[in-house]
C-alpha positions, 0 to 999 in steps of 0.5 A: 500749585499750578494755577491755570492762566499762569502754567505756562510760567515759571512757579517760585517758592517765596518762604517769607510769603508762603501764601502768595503765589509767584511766577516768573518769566522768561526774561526775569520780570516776576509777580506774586498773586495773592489769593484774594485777587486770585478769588476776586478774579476767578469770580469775575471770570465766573460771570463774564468769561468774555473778558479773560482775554483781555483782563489776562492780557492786560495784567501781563503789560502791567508786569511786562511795564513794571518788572515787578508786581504784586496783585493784591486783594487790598491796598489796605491789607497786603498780604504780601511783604516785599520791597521794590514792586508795584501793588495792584487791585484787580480794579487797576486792572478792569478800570483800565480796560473800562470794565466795571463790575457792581459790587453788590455784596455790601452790608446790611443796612439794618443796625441794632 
């Protein structure tokens, strides 16, 4: 499956992570999408379209740095099992370029 800020790149199959998506560029630097950071950032950009530009180009510095980097739901709970990469929340992402986002989908407050 392509994803449309991605279908310039390469697109490899990983079989041991058969729900993360990973692309590669052309001088071999690769990164695996996990679905939730996908969703996390489709929503974003949902909202403030503004910033795609620059959350885009932001995440491919991090690749381009790093070689190797998987962006994550969660730090917590990674879907994606490799070795030698970096994992990164869409946070990391939107923090460094002082974008903030209030999260407003905490839970209730009533209890039993």
């Amino acid at each position: 499956m392509k994803i449309k800020f991605w279908s310039h790149l390469k697109q490899l199959k990983d079989n041991n992570n058969p729900f993360c998506y990973l692309f590669e560029y052309d001088n071999g630097d690769q990164f695996y999408i996990e679905p939730i950071f996908y969703t996390k950032l489709r929503n974003l950009l949902d909202i403030y379209p503004q910033y795609e530009n620059a959350i885009l180009d932001e995440m491919e510095k991090r690749v381009k740095k790093n070689h190797r980097v998987v962006f994550v739901g969660t730090f917590e709970y990674p879907q994606t099992e490799v070795d030698d990469f970096i994992f990164l929340e869409i946070e990391d992402i939107t923090d460094s370029l002082k974008i903030y986002v209030e999260d407003k989908s905490r839970g209730s407050d009533y209890g039993d």
